[in-house]
Backbone as a chain_set.jsonl record, in Angstrom:
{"seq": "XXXXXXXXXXXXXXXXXXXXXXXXXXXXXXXXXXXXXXXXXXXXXXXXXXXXXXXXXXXXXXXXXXXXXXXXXXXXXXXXXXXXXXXXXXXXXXXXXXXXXXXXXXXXXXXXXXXXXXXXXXXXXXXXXXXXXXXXXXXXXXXXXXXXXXXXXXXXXXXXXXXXXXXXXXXXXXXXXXXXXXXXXXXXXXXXXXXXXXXXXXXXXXXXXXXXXXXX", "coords": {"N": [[0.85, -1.187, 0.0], [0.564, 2.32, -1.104], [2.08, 4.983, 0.444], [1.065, 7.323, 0.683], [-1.449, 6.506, 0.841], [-1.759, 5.007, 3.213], [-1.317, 6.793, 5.172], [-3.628, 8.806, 4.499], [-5.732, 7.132, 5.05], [-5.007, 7.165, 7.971], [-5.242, 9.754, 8.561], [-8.264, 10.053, 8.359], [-9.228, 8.291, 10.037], [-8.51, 9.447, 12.681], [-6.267, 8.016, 13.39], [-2.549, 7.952, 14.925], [1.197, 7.428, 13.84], [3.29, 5.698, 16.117], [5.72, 7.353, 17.33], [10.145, 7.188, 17.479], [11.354, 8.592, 19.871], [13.438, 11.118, 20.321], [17.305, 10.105, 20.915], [18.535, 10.504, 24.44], [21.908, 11.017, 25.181], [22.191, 9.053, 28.831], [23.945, 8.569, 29.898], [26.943, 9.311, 31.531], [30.094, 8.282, 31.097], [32.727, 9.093, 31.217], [34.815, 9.84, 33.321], [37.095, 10.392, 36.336], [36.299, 8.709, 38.448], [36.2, 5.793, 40.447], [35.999, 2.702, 38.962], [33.459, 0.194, 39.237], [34.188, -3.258, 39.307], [32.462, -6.235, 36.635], [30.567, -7.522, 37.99], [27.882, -8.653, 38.457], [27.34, -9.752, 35.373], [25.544, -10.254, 33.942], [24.181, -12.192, 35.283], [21.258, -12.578, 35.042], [19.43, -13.666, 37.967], [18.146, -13.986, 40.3], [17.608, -15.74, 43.474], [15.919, -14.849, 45.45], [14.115, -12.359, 47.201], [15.533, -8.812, 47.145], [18.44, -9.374, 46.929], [19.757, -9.14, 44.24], [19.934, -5.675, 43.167], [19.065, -3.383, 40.409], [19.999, -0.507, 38.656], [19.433, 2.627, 37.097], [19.625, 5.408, 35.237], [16.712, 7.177, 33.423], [14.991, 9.176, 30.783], [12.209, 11.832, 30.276], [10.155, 13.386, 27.795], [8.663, 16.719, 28.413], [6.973, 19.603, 28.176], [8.279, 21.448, 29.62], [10.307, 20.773, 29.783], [13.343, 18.118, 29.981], [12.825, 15.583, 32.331], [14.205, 14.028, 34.499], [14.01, 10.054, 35.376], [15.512, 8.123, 37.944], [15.544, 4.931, 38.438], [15.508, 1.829, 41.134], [15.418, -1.616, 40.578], [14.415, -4.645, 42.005], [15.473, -7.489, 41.52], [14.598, -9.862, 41.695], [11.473, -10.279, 41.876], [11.134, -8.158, 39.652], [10.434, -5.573, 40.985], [9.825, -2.254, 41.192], [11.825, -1.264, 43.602], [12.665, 1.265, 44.587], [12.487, 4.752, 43.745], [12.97, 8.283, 42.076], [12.123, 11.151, 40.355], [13.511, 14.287, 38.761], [14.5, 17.8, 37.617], [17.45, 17.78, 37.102], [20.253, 15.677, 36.009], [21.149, 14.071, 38.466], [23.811, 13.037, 41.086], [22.311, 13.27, 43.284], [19.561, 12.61, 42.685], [19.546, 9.729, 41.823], [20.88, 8.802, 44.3], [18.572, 9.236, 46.305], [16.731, 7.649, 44.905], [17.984, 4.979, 45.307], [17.82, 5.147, 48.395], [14.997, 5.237, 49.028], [14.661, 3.012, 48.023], [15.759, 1.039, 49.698], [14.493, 2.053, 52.76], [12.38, 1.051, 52.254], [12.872, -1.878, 51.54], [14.484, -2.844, 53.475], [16.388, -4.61, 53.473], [18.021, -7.599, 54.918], [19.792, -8.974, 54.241], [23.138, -10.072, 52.41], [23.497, -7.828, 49.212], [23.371, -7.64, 46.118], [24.777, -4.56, 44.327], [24.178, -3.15, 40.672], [24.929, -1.159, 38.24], [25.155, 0.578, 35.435], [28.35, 2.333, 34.718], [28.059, 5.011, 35.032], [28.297, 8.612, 35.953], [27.08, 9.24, 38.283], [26.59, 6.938, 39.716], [28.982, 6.413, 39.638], [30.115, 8.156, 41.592], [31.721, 9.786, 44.565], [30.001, 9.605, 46.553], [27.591, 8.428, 46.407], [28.84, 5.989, 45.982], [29.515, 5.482, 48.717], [27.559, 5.409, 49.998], [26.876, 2.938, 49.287], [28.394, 1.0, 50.526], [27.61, 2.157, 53.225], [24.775, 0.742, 53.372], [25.751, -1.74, 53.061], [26.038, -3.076, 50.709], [26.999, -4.193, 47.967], [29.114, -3.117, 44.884], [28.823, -3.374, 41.479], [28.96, -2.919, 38.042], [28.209, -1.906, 34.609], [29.687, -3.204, 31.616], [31.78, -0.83, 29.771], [30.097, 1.041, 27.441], [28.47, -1.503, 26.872], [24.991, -2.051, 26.954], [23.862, -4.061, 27.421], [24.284, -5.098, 29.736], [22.918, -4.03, 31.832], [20.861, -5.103, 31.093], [17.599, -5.506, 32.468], [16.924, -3.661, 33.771], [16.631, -1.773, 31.958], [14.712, -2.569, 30.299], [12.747, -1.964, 32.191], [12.098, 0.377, 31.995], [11.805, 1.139, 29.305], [9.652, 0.058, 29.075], [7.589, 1.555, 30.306], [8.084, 4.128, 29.122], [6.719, 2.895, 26.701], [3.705, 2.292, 27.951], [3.185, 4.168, 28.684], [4.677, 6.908, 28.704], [4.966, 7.505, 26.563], [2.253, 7.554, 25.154], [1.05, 9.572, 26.241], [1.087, 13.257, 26.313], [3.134, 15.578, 27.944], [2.863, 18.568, 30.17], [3.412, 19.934, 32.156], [6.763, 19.145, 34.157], [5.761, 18.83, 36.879], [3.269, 17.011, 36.231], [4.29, 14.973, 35.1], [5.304, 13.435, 37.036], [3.066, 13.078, 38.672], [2.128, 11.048, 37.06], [3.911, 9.126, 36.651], [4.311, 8.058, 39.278], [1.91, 7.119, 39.635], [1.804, 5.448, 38.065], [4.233, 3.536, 38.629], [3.736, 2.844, 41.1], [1.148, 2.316, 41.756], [0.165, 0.683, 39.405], [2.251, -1.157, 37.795], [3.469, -1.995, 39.996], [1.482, -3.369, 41.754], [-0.72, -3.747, 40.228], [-0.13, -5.187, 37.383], [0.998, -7.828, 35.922], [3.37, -10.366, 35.188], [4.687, -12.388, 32.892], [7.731, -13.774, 33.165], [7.401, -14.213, 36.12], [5.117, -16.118, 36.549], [2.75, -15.179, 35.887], [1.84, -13.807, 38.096], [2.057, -10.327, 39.903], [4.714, -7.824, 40.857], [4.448, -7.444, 43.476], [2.766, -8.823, 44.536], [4.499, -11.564, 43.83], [6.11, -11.374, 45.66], [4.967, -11.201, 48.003], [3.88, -13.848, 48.0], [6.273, -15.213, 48.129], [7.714, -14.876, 50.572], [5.746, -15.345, 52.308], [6.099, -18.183, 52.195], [8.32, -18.465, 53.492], [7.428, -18.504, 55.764], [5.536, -20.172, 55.872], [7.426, -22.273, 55.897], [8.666, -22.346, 57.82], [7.087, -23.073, 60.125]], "CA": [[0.0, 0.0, 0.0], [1.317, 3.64, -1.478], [2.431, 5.624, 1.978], [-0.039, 8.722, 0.759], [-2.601, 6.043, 0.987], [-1.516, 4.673, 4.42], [-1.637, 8.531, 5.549], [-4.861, 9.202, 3.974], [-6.685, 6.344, 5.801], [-4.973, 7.306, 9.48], [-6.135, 11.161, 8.991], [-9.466, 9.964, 8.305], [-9.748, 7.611, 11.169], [-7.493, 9.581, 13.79], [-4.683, 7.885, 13.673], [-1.103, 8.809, 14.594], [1.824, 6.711, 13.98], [4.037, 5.95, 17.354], [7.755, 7.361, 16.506], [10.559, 6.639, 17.851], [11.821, 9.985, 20.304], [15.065, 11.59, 19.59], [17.385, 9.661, 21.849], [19.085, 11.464, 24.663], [22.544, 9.928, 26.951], [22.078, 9.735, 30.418], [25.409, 7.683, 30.598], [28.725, 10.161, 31.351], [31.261, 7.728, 32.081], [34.234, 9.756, 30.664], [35.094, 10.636, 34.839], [37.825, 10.208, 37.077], [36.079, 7.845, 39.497], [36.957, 4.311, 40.224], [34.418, 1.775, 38.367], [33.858, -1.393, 40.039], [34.134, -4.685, 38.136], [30.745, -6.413, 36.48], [30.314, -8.527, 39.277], [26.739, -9.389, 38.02], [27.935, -9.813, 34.498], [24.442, -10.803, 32.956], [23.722, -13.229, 35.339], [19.77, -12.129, 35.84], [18.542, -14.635, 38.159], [18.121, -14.138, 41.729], [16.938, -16.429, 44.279], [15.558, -13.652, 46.954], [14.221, -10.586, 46.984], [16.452, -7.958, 48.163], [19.61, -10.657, 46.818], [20.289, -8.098, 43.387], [18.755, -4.71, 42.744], [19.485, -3.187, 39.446], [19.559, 0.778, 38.857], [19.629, 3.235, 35.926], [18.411, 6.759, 34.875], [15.811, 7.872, 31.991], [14.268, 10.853, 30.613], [10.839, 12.157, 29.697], [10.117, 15.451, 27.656], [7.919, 17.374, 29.015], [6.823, 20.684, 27.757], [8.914, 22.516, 30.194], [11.732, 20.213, 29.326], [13.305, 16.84, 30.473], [12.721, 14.657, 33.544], [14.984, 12.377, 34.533], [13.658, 8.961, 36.398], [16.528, 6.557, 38.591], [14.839, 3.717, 39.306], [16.282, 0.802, 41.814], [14.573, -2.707, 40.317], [14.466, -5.929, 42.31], [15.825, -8.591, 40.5], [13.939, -11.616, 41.376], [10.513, -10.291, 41.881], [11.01, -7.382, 39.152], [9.388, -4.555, 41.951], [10.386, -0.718, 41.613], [11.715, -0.641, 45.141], [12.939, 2.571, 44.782], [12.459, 6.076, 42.526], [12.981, 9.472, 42.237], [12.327, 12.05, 38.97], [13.935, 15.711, 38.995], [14.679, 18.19, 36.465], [18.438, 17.383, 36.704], [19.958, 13.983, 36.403], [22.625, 14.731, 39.845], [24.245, 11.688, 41.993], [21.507, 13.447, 44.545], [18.661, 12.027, 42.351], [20.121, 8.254, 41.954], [21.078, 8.196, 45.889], [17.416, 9.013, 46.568], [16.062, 6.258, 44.868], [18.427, 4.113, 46.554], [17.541, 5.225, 49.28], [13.611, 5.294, 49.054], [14.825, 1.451, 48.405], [16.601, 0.536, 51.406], [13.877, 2.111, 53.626], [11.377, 0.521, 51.957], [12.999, -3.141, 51.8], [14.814, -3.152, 54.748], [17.461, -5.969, 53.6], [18.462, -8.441, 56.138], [21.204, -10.1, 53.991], [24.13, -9.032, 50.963], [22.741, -7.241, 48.226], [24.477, -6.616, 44.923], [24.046, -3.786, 43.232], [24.604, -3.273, 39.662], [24.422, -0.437, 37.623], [26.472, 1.642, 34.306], [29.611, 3.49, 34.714], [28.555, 6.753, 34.988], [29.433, 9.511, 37.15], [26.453, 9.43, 39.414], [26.981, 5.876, 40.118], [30.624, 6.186, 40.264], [30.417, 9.446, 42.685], [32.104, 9.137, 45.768], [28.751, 9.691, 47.38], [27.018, 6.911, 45.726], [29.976, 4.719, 46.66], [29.42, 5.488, 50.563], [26.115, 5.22, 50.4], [26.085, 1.683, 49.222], [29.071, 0.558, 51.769], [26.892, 1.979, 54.712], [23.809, -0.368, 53.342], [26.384, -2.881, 53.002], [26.108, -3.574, 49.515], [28.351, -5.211, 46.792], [28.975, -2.962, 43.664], [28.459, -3.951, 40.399], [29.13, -2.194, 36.744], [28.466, -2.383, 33.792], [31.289, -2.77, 30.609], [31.926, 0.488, 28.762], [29.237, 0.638, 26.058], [27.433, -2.659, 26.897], [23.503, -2.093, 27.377], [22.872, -5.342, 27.929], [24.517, -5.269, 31.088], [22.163, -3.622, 32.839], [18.83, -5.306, 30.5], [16.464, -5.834, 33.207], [16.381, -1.774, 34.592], [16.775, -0.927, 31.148], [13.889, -3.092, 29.971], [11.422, -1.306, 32.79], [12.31, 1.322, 31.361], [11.055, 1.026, 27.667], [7.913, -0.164, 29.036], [7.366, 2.652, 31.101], [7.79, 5.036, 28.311], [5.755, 2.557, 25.828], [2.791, 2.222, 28.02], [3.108, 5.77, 29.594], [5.192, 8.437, 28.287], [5.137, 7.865, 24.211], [1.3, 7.885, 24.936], [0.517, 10.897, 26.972], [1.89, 14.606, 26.366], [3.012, 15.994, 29.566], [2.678, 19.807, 29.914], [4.803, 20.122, 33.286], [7.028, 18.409, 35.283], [4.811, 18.067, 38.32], [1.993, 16.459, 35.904], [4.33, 13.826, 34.313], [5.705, 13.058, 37.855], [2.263, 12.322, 39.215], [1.632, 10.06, 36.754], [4.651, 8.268, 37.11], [3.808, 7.662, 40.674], [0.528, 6.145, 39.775], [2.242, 3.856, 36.641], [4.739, 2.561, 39.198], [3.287, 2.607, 42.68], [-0.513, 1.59, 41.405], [-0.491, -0.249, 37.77], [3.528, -1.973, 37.487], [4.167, -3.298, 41.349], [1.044, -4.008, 41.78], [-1.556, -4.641, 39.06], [0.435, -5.474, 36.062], [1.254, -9.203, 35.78], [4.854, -10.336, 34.229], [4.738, -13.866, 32.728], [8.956, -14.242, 34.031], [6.879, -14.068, 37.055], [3.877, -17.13, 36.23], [1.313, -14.393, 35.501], [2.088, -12.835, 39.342], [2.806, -8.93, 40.148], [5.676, -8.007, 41.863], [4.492, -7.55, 44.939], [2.242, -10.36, 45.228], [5.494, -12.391, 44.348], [7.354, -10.644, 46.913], [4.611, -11.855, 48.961], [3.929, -15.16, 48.069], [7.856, -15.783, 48.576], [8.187, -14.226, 52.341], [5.122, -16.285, 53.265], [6.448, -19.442, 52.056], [9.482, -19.304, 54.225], [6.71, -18.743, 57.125], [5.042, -21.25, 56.135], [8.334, -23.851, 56.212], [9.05, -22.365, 59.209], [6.04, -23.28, 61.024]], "C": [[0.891, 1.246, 0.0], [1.266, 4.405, -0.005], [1.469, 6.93, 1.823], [-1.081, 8.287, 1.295], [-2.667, 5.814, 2.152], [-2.303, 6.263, 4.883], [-3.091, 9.241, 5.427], [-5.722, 8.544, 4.981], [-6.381, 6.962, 7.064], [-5.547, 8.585, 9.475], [-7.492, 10.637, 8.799], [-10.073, 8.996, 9.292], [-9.094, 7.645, 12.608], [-6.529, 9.431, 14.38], [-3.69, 8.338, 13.615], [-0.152, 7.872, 14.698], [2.838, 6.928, 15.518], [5.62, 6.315, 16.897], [8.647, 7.388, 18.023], [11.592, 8.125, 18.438], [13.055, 9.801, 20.149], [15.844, 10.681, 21.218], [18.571, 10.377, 22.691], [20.436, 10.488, 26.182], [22.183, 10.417, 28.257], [22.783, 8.992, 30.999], [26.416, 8.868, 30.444], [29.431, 9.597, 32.144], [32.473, 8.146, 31.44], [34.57, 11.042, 32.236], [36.411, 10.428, 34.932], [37.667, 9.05, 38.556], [36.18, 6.691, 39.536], [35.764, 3.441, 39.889], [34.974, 0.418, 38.935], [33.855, -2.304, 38.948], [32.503, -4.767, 37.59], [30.849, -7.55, 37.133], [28.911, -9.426, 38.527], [27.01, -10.407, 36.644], [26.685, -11.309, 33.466], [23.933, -12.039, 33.241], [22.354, -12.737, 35.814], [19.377, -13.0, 36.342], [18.551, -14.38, 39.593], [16.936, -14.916, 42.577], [15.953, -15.682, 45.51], [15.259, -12.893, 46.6], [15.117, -10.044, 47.993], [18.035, -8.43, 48.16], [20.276, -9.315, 45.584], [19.069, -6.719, 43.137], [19.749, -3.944, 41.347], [19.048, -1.614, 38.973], [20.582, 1.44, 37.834], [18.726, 4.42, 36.055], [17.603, 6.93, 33.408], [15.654, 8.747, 31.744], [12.954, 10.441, 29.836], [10.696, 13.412, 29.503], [8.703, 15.728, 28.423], [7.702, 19.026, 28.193], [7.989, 22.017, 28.731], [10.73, 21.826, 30.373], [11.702, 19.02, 30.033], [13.048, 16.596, 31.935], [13.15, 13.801, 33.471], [14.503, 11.803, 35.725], [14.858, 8.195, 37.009], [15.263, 6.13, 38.934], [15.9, 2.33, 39.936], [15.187, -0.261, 41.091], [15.183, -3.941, 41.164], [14.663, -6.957, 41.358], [14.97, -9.553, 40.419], [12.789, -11.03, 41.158], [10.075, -9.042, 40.859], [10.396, -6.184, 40.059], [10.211, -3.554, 41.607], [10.438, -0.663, 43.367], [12.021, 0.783, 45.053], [13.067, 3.604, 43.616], [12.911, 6.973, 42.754], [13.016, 10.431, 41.054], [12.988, 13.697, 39.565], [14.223, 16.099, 37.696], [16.589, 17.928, 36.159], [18.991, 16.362, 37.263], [21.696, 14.198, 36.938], [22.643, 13.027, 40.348], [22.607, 11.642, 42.976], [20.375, 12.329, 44.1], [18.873, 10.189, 42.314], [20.217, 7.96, 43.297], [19.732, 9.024, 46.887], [16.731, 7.865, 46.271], [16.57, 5.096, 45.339], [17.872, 4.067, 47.92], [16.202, 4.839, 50.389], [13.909, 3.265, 49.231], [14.825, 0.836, 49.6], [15.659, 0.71, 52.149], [12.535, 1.504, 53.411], [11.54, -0.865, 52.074], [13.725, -3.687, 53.052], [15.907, -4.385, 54.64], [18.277, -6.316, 54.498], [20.547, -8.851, 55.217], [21.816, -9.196, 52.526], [23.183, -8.697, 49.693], [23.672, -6.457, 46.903], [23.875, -5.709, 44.162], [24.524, -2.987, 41.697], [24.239, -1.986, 38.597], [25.268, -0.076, 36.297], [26.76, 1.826, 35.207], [29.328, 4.884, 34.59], [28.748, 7.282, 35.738], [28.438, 9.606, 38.373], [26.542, 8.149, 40.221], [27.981, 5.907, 41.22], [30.897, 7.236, 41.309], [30.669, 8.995, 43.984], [30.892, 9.279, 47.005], [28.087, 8.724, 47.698], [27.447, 5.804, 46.531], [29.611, 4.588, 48.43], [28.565, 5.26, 50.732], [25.652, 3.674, 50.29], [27.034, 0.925, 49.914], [28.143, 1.289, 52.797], [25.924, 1.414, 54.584], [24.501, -1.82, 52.977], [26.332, -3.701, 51.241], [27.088, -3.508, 48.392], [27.907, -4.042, 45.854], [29.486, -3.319, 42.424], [28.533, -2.833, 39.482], [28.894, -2.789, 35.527], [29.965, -2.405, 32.503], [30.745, -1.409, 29.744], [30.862, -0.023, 27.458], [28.51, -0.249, 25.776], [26.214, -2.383, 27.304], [23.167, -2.864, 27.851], [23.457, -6.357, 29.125], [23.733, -5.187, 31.899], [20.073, -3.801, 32.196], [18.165, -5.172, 31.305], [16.107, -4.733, 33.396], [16.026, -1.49, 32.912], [14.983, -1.479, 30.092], [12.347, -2.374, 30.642], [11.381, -0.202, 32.354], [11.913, 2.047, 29.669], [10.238, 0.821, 27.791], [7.006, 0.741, 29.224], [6.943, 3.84, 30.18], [6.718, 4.191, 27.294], [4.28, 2.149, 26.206], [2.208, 3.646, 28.82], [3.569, 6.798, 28.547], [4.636, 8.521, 26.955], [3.214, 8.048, 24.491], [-0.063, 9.05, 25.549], [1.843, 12.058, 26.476], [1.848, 15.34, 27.74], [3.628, 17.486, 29.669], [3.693, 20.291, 31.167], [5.463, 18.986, 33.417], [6.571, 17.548, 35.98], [4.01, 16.902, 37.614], [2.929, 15.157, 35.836], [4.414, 13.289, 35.942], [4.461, 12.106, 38.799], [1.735, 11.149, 38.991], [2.945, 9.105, 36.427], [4.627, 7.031, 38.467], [2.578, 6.791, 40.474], [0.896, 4.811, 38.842], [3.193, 3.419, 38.082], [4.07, 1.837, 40.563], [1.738, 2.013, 42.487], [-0.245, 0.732, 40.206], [0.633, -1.246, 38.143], [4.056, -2.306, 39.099], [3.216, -3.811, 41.613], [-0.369, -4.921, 41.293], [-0.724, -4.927, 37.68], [1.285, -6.935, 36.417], [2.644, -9.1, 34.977], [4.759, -11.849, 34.144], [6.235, -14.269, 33.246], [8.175, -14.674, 35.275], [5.744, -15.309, 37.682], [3.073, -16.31, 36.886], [1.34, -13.497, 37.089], [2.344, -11.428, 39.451], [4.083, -8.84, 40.933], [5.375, -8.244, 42.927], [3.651, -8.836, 45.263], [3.512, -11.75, 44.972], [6.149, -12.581, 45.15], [6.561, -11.625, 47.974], [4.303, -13.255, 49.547], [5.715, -15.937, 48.612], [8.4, -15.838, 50.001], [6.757, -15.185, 53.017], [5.118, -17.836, 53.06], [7.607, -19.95, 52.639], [8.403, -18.935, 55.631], [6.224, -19.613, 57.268], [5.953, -22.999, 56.471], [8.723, -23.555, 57.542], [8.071, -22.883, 60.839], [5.325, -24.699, 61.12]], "O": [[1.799, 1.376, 0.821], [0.208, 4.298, 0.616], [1.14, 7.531, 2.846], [-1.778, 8.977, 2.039], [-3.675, 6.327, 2.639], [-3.481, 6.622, 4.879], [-3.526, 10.094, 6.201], [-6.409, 9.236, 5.733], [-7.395, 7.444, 7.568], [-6.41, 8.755, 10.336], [-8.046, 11.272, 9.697], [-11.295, 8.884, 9.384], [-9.002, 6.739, 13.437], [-5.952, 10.015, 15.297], [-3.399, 9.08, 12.677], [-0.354, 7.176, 15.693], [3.092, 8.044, 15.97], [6.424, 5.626, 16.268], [8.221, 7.524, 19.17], [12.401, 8.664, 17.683], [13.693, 8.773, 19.919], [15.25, 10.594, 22.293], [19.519, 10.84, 22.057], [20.253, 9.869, 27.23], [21.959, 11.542, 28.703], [22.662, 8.625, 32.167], [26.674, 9.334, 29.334], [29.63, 9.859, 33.33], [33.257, 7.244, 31.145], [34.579, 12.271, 32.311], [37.062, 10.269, 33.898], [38.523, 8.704, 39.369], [36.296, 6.24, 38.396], [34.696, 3.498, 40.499], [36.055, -0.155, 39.064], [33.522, -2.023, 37.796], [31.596, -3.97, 37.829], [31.3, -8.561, 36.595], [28.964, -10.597, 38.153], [26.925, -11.63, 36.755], [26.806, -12.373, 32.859], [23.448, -12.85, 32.452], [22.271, -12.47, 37.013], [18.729, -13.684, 35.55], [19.559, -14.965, 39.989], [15.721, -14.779, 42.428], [15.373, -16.34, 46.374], [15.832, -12.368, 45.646], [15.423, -10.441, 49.117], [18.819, -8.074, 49.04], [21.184, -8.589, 45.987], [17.848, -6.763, 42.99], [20.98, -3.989, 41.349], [17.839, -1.395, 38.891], [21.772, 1.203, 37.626], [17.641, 4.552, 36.62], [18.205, 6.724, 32.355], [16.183, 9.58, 32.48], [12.637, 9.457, 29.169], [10.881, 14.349, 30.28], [7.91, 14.907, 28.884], [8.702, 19.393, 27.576], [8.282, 23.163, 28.394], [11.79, 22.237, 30.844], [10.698, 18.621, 30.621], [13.091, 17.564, 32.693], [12.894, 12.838, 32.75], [14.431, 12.387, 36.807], [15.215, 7.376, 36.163], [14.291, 6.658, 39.475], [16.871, 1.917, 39.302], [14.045, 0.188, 40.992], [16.374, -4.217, 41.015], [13.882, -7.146, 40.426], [14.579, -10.078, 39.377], [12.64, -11.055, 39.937], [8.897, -8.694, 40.949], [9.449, -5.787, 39.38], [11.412, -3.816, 41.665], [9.59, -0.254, 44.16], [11.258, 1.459, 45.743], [13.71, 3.308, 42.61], [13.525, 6.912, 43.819], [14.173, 10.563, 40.655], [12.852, 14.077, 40.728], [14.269, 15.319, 36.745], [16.965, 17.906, 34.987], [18.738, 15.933, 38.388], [22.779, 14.363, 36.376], [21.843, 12.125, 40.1], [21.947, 10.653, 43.294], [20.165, 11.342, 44.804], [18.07, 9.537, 42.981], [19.699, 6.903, 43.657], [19.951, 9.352, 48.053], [16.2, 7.145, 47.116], [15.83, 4.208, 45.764], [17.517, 3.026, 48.471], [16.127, 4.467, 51.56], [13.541, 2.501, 50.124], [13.971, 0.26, 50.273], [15.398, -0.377, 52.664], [11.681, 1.463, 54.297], [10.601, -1.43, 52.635], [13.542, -4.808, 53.527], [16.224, -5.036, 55.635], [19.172, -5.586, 54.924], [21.734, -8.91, 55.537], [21.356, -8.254, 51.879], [22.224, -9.392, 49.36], [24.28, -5.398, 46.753], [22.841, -5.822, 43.504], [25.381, -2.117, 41.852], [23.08, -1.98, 38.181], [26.312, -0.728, 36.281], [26.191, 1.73, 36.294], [30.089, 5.757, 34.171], [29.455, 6.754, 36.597], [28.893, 10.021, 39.439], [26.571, 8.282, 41.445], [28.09, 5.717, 42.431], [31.971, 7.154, 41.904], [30.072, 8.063, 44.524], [31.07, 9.035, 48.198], [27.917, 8.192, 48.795], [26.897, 5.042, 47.325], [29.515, 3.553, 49.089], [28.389, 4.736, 51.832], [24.66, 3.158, 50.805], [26.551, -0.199, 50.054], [27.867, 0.336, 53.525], [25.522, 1.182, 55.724], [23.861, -2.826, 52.669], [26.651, -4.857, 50.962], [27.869, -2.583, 48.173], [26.708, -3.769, 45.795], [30.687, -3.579, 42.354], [28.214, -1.737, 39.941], [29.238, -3.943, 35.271], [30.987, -1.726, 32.596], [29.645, -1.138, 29.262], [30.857, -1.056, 26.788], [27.841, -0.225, 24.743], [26.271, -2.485, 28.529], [22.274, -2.812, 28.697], [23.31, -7.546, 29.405], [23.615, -6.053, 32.765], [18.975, -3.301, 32.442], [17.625, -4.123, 30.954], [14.903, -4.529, 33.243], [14.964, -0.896, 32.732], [14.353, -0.707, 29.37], [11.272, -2.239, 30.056], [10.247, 0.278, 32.362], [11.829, 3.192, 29.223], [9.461, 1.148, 26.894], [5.933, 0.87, 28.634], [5.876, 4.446, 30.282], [5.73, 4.874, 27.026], [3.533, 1.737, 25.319], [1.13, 3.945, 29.334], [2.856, 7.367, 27.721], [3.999, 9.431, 26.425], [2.829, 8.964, 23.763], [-1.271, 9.236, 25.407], [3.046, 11.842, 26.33], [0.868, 15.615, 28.433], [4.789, 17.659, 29.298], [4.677, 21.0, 30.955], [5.037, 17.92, 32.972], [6.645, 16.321, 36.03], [3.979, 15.83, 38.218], [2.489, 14.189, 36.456], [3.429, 12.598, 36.201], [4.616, 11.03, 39.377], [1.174, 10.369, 39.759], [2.614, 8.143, 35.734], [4.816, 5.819, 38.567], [2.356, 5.812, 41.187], [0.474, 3.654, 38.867], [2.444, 2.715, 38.759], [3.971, 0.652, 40.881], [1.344, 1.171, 43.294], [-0.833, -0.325, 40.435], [0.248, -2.225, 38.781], [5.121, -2.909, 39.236], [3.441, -4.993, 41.873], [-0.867, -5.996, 41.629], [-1.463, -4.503, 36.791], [2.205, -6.914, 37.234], [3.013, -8.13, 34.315], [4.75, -12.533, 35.168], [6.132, -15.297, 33.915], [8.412, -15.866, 35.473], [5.516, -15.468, 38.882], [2.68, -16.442, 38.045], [0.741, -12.421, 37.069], [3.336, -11.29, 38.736], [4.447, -9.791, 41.625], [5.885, -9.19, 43.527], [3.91, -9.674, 46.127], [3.516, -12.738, 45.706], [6.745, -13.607, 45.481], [7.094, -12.522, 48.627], [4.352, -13.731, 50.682], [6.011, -16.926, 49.283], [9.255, -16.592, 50.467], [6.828, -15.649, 54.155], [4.331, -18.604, 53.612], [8.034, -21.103, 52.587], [8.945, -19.271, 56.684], [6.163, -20.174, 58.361], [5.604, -24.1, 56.899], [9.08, -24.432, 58.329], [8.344, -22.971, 62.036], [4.402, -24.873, 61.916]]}, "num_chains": 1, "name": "protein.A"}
């Protein structure tokens, strides 16, 4: 079918094709800071929640310009433990959503955590912050994406069932509805077949009451 014709039919029945936004880094690993090994090194599989968490930044335009998301992801049970959006993408914003993590999961036992090489990572902030929660770090290799698939994967969804299909006029607006896609729809109504058809959190939960139940 001639592409005028394509075109012809979608104006006449509202359609708009989905394109593919300009794409913008939100990796700067050309630092001075010391990058840890890839400890993880693409093994996605964790036995535990709270065992690997996996953490990366995004962006979303906005009419008043970008928003960058860190998100922390649970490995085994896929869950956003931890977020944070702002208009600039600082160490501060990344060692919030860590943070929001930690106080939210409360991990008993080691916890690796795996992220890129860039500078908010690698900031000596970062670094302290995940030796006083006791956690292992993790990197990815220079230029490998598919180090860090799993964050980077919630991340495409996020924008393909959210962003690419709403226009977001502030900030504040997109932010709220971030909050409702992660914290209401994707931890805990949105099913993940990795998962056998479960949400995160009801995996989370089914998992923590199955060592109550061997314990009892």
């Amino acid at each position: 079918m001639a592409q005028k014709t394509v075109a012809k039919i979608m104006r006449e029945n509202g359609l708009r094709s989905r394109t593919v936004r300009k794409y913008k880094a939100t990796t700067y690993s050309n630092h001075n800071y010391p990058v840890q090994e890839n400890v993880l090194n693409q093994a996605f599989v964790a036995e535990r929640p709270n065992q690997v968490y996996m953490s990366d930044i995004t962006y979303i335009p906005t009419d008043e310009g970008w928003l960058y998301l860190a998100s922390v992801e649970d490995l085994c049970c896929r869950k956003i433990a931890g977020w944070r959006a702002g208009a600039r993408m600082t160490k501060e914003l990344c060692i919030g959503a860590l943070e929001q993590a930690y106080e939210r999961q409360r991990p008993t036992g080691p916890v690796l955590h795996h992220s890129d090489r860039g500078s908010q990572y690698a900031s000596h902030d970062y670094q302290e912050k995940l030796r006083e929660y006791g956690m292992v770090g993790s990197m990815s290799r220079k230029g490998n994406c598919f180090d860090n698939a799993c964050i980077e994967s919630f991340h495409s969804i996020i924008k393909r069932e959210l962003v690419y299909l709403e226009k977001f006029k502030t900030r504040e607006q997109a932010m709220k509805r971030i909050f409702e896609y992660i914290e209401v729809w994707y931890n805990r109504e949105r099913v993940h077949s990795s998962l056998g058809y479960l949400t995160p959190v009801e995996f989370e939960r089914r998992y923590y009451q199955s060592l109550k139940d061997a314990a009892s």
